[in-house]
C-alpha positions, -999 to +999 in steps of 0.1 A: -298-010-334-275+018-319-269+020-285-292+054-281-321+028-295-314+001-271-315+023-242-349+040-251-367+002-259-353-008-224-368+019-204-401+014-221-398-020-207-390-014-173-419+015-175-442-014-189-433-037-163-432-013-134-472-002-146-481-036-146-472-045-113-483-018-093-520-035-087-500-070-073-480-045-052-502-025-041-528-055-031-504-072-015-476-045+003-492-029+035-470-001+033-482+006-001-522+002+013-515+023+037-500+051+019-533+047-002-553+048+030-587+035+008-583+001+011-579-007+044-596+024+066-630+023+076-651+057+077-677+061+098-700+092+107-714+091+143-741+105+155-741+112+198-752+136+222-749+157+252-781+157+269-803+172+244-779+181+217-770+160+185-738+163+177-723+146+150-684+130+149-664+114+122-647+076+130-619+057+113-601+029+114-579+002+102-608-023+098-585-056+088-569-053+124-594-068+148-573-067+179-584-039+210-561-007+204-555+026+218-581+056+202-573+091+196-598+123+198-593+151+175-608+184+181-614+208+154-601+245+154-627+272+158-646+265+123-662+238+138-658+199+123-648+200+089-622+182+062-590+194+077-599+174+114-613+145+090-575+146+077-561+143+111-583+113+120-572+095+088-535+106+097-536+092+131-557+057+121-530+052+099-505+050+125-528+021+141-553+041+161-587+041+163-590+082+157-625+102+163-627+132+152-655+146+176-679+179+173-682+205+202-705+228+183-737+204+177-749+189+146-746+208+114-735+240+136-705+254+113-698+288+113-696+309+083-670+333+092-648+345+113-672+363+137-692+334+136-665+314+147-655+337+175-685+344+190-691+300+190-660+295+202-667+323+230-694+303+241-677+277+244-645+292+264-669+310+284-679+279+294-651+257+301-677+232+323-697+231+287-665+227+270-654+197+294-688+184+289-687+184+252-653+163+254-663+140+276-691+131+256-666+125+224-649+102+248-673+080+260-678+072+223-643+059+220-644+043+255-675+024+241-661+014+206-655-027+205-620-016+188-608+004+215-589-002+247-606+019+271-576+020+290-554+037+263-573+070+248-557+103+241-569+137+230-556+155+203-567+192+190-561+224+169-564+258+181-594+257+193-591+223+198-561+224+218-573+244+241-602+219+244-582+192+250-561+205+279-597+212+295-608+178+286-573+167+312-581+190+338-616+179+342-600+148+354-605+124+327-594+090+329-569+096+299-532+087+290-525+122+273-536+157+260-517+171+228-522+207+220-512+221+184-512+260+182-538+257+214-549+287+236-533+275+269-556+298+299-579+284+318-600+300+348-595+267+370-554+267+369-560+243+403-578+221+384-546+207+366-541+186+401-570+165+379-550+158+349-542+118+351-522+115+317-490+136+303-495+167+282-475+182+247-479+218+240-467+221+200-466+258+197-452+286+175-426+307+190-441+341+176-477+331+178-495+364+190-527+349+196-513+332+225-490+360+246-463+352+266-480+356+296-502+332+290-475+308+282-455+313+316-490+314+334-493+276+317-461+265+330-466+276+366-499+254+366-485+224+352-454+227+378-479+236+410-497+208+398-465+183+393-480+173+360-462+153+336-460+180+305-441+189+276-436+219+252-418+226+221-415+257+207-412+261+165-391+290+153-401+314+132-436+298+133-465+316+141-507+308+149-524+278+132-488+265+115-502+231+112-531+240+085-523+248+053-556+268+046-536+293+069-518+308+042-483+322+038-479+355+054-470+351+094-471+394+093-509+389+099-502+365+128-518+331+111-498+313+081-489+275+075-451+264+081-447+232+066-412+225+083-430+226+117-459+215+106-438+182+096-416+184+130-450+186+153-463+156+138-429+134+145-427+146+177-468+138+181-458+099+169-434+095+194-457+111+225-487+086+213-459+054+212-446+063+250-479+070+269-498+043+249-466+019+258-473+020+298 
């Protein structure tokens, strides 16, 4: 056999042996179940209210650990709940967490557009008392969870969601942190950040028209009156929703999906989560 031959029959065996092992590997390597996510998370759809509304969440969870750990809201842009927060809470129980994505709107309440969306996510910013209300109630679901330390819950959102979480800390809830991706960052109770008990991340684009500068140093005052614990980064050359790749690719219009700080927001998300779940 020439040398060409024997080189071809011994990468089909190595390609034959690699195939075959995969299952044992993958049954028996957590890293590999993990990246698979399937075999070890448990999904859960949750069904919970605020007074007289239904509202409808999605939970998940490294089921083979049985020990207490921390849990992690995640609150949906202005579309309401839907596969992209779903994502996120997968993400996040992947790191060890016990993640909930919640719903603000009500059950089965999705808008259908953009005006839709607006004009929900007017009401709701309208009403940041509603808005607080609405988080609290996805929090007492995770304070209640047999998997959860009560003690060590965070909040988590995009757009929208961001914004939502930063009211869900000044309300005075008794949580270690508030993490804002591409958030609005105003509020019509600035005093109320003298409430906030945990730290807060802002993770925002640098040209990001839907939040104006203004509104930026306006934040930063409160958090300093207020001698909160808080954090921002800013992402170059990165504009509104970065983090979501149904954004698109043009920033000209103001929204589009950069995948280099997309990437960067989440690291610097891990390592928030691992210091204020640490104390």
């Amino acid at each position: 056999m020439s040398d060409k031959g024997i080189s071809i029959a011994f990468a089909t065996i190595c390609l034959f042996l690699i195939v075959a092992l995969l299952p044992a590997l993958a049954s028996t390597n957590p890293l590999l179940q993990r990246a698979d996510g399937a075999q070890t998370l448990k999904e859960e759809i949750i069904t919970y209210n605020h007074g007289d509304t239904v509202l409808e969440g999605y939970l998940v969870y490294e089921e083979s650990v049985k020990d207490k750990r921390p849990g992690v809201i995640i609150i949906h842009e202005w579309m309401g709940l839907s596969e992209y927060e779903k994502m996120r809470a997968r993400q996040i129980a992947e790191l060890g967490y016990v993640a909930f994505a919640a719903d603000i709107y009500g059950k089965g309440v999705r808008p259908k557009n953009a005006d839709e969306a607006a004009q929900l996510a007017g009401k709701f910013r309208s009403d940041r008392n509603l808005l607080r209300e609405r988080g609290q109630a996805a929090l007492s679901v995770l304070q209640n969870h047999p998997l959860v330390d009560p003690e060590r819950i965070a909040t988590m959102g995009y757009c929208f969601g961001g914004g939502a979480s930063l009211e869900l800390a000044r309300s005075g809830a008794p949580i270690r942190g508030a993490i804002s991706f591409h958030g609005n960052l105003d509020t019509p109770n600035p005093d109320d950040a003298k409430n906030i008990k945990g730290s807060i991340l802002i993770l925002h684009g640098a040209d990001d028209p839907m939040v104006p500068m203004e509104q930026v140093i306006a934040f930063q005052e409160e958090m300093r009156r207020a001698n909160v614990d808080w954090q921002m980064i800013f992402y170059g050359n990165t504009v509104h929703s970065f983090t979501n790749p149904e954004s698109g690719n043009n920033p000209e219009i103001g929204v589009a999906y950069n995948p280099i700080s997309e990437r960067r927001s989440f690291e610097v998300m891990k390592a928030f989560f691992d210091e204020i779940f640490a104390k």
